[in-house]
C-alpha positions as CSV (number, residue, x, y, z in Angstrom):
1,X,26.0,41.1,5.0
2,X,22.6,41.0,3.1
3,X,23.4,37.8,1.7
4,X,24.6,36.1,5.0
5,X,21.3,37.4,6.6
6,X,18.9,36.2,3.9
7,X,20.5,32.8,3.7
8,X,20.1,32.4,7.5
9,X,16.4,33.5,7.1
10,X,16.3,30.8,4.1
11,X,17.6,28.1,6.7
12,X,15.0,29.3,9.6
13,X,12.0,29.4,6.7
14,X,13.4,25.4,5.3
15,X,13.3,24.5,9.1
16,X,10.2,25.0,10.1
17,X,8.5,24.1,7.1
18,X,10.5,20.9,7.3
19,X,9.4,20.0,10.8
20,X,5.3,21.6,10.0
21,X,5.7,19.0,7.7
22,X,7.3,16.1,9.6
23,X,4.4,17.4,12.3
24,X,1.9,17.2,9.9
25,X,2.9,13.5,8.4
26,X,3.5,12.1,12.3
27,X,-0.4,13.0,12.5
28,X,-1.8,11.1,9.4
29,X,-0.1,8.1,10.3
30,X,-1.3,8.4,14.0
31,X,-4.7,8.8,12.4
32,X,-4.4,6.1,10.3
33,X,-2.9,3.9,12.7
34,X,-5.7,4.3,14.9
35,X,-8.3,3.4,12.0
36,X,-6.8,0.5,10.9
37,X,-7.2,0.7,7.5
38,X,-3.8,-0.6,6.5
39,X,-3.5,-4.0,7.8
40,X,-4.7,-6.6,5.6
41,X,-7.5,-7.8,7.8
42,X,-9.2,-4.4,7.7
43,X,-8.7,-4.1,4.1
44,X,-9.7,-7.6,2.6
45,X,-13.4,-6.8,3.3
46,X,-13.5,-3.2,1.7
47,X,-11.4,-5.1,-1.5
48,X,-14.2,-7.5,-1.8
49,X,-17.0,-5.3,-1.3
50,X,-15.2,-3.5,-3.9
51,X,-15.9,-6.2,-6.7
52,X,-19.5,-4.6,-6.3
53,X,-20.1,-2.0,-9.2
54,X,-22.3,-0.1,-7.5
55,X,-20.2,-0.5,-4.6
56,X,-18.1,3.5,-3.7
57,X,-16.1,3.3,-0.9
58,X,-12.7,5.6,-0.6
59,X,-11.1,2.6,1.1
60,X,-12.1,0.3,-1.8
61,X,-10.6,2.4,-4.4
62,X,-7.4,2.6,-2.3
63,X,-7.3,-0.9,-2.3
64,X,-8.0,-1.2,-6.0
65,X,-5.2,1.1,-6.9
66,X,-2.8,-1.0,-4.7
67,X,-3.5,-4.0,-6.5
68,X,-3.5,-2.6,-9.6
69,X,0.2,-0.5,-9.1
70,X,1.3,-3.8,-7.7
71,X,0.3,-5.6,-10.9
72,X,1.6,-3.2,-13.0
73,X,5.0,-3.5,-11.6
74,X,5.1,-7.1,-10.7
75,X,7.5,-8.2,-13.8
76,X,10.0,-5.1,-13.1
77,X,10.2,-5.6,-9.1
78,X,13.6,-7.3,-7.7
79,X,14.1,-11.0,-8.3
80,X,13.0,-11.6,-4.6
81,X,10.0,-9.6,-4.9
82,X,8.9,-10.4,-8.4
83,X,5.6,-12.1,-9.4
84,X,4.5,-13.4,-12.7
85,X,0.6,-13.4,-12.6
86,X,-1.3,-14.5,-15.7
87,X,-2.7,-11.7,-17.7
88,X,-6.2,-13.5,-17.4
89,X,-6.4,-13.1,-13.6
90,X,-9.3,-11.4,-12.7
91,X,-9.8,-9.0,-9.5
92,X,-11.5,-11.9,-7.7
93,X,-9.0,-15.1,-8.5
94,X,-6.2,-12.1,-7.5
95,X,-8.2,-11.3,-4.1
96,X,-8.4,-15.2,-3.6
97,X,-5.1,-15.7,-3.7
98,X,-4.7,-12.7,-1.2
99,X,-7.4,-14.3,1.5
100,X,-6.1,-17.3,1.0
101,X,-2.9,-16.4,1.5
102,X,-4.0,-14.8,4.9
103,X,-6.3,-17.5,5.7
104,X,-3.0,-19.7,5.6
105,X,-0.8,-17.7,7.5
106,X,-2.9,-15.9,10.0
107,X,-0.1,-14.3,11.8
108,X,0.2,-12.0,9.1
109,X,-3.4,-10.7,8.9
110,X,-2.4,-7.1,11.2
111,X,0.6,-6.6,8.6
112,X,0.6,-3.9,5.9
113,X,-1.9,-4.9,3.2
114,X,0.4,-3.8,0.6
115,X,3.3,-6.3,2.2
116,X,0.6,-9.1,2.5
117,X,-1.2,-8.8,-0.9
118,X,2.9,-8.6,-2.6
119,X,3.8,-11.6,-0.5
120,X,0.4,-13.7,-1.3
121,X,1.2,-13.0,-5.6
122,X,4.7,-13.7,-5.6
123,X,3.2,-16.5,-3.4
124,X,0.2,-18.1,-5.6
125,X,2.2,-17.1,-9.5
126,X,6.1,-17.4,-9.1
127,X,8.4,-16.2,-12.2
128,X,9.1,-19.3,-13.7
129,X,13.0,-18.1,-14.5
Protein backbone atom coordinates (compact mmCIF):
# COMPACT_ATOMS: atom_id res chain seq x y z
CA UNK A 1 0.00 0.00 0.00
CA UNK A 2 2.85 2.51 0.82
CA UNK A 3 4.62 1.57 -2.10
CA UNK A 4 1.67 1.79 -4.57
CA UNK A 5 0.95 5.35 -3.07
CA UNK A 6 4.52 6.65 -3.29
CA UNK A 7 4.92 5.39 -6.86
CA UNK A 8 1.72 7.21 -7.81
CA UNK A 9 3.05 10.40 -6.10
CA UNK A 10 6.40 9.61 -8.11
CA UNK A 11 4.22 9.62 -11.48
CA UNK A 12 2.15 12.97 -10.39
CA UNK A 13 5.76 14.67 -9.29
CA UNK A 14 7.55 13.23 -13.13
CA UNK A 15 4.35 14.80 -14.67
CA UNK A 16 4.35 17.99 -13.81
CA UNK A 17 7.88 18.59 -13.86
CA UNK A 18 7.72 17.14 -17.39
CA UNK A 19 5.06 19.42 -18.69
CA UNK A 20 6.85 22.77 -16.36
CA UNK A 21 9.43 21.83 -18.45
CA UNK A 22 7.79 21.27 -21.86
CA UNK A 23 6.01 24.91 -20.68
CA UNK A 24 9.09 26.34 -20.00
CA UNK A 25 10.98 25.24 -23.48
CA UNK A 26 7.49 26.16 -25.62
CA UNK A 27 8.43 29.77 -24.11
CA UNK A 28 12.16 30.18 -25.22
CA UNK A 29 11.50 29.12 -28.52
CA UNK A 30 8.45 31.55 -28.70
CA UNK A 31 10.87 34.14 -27.48
CA UNK A 32 13.38 33.31 -29.74
CA UNK A 33 11.20 33.03 -32.59
CA UNK A 34 10.00 36.41 -32.17
CA UNK A 35 13.74 37.84 -32.03
CA UNK A 36 14.91 36.29 -34.94
CA UNK A 37 18.08 35.46 -33.98
CA UNK A 38 18.22 32.01 -35.67
CA UNK A 39 17.70 32.57 -39.17
CA UNK A 40 20.75 33.11 -41.15
CA UNK A 41 19.95 36.59 -42.21
CA UNK A 42 19.81 37.81 -38.61
CA UNK A 43 22.85 36.07 -37.80
CA UNK A 44 25.39 36.69 -40.72
CA UNK A 45 25.73 40.38 -39.40
CA UNK A 46 26.38 39.55 -35.64
CA UNK A 47 29.07 36.59 -37.22
CA UNK A 48 30.88 39.30 -39.00
CA UNK A 49 30.78 41.92 -36.55
CA UNK A 50 32.22 39.11 -34.64
CA UNK A 51 35.61 38.99 -36.60
CA UNK A 52 36.08 42.40 -34.50
CA UNK A 53 38.33 41.67 -31.34
CA UNK A 54 36.98 44.16 -29.46
CA UNK A 55 33.73 43.24 -30.71
CA UNK A 56 31.28 41.32 -27.34
CA UNK A 57 28.11 40.44 -28.44
CA UNK A 58 26.19 37.16 -26.85
CA UNK A 59 24.84 36.55 -30.36
CA UNK A 60 28.37 36.63 -31.88
CA UNK A 61 29.73 34.14 -29.57
CA UNK A 62 26.74 31.91 -30.34
CA UNK A 63 27.50 32.14 -33.73
CA UNK A 64 31.12 31.49 -33.18
CA UNK A 65 30.50 28.37 -31.24
CA UNK A 66 28.17 27.10 -34.13
CA UNK A 67 30.78 27.37 -36.56
CA UNK A 68 33.28 26.12 -34.65
CA UNK A 69 31.09 22.69 -33.27
CA UNK A 70 30.24 22.51 -36.97
CA UNK A 71 33.94 22.46 -37.95
CA UNK A 72 34.81 20.23 -35.44
CA UNK A 73 32.49 17.63 -36.60
CA UNK A 74 32.51 18.20 -40.24
CA UNK A 75 34.78 14.96 -41.10
CA UNK A 76 32.65 12.54 -38.69
CA UNK A 77 29.01 13.88 -39.93
CA UNK A 78 27.01 11.37 -42.35
CA UNK A 79 28.19 11.01 -45.99
CA UNK A 80 25.34 13.45 -47.05
CA UNK A 81 26.14 15.99 -44.55
CA UNK A 82 29.90 15.78 -44.47
CA UNK A 83 32.29 18.65 -45.35
CA UNK A 84 35.98 18.55 -45.80
CA UNK A 85 37.20 22.20 -45.19
CA UNK A 86 40.89 22.95 -45.37
CA UNK A 87 42.57 23.26 -42.01
CA UNK A 88 43.89 26.81 -43.31
CA UNK A 89 40.38 28.31 -43.59
CA UNK A 90 40.13 31.20 -41.55
CA UNK A 91 36.79 32.62 -39.80
CA UNK A 92 36.32 35.08 -42.63
CA UNK A 93 37.02 32.82 -45.97
CA UNK A 94 34.45 30.23 -43.73
CA UNK A 95 31.84 33.31 -43.33
CA UNK A 96 32.36 34.00 -47.09
CA UNK A 97 31.52 30.93 -48.09
CA UNK A 98 28.38 31.24 -45.77
CA UNK A 99 27.19 34.85 -47.40
CA UNK A 100 27.86 33.73 -50.40
CA UNK A 101 26.15 30.86 -50.11
CA UNK A 102 23.04 32.88 -49.03
CA UNK A 103 23.68 35.59 -51.49
CA UNK A 104 23.26 32.69 -54.13
CA UNK A 105 20.26 31.13 -52.85
CA UNK A 106 18.29 33.83 -51.25
CA UNK A 107 15.28 31.72 -50.55
CA UNK A 108 17.20 30.26 -47.84
CA UNK A 109 18.26 33.46 -45.92
CA UNK A 110 14.98 32.97 -43.09
CA UNK A 111 16.24 29.24 -42.62
CA UNK A 112 18.05 28.06 -39.42
CA UNK A 113 21.58 29.51 -39.54
CA UNK A 114 23.01 26.29 -38.33
CA UNK A 115 21.08 24.37 -41.55
CA UNK A 116 22.43 27.29 -43.85
CA UNK A 117 26.05 27.71 -42.60
CA UNK A 118 26.21 23.24 -42.78
CA UNK A 119 24.68 23.39 -46.23
CA UNK A 120 27.03 26.47 -47.53
CA UNK A 121 30.54 24.18 -46.22
CA UNK A 122 29.57 21.00 -47.51
CA UNK A 123 28.67 23.38 -50.40
CA UNK A 124 32.00 25.59 -51.02
CA UNK A 125 34.68 22.24 -49.62
CA UNK A 126 33.07 18.71 -50.62
CA UNK A 127 34.90 15.37 -49.29
CA UNK A 128 36.77 14.48 -52.10
CA UNK A 129 35.96 10.46 -51.49
Amino acid sequence: MLFSWIEHSCGVVMRSLISISLLGLALNVSAALAQDTASAQAMLPHCMAALKPDMQSPTGGRCKGIVATLLFVSRVLPDNLKFCHPNTATPEEILQAISGFMDANPDVVGQDFRLIALAAMRNKWPCQD
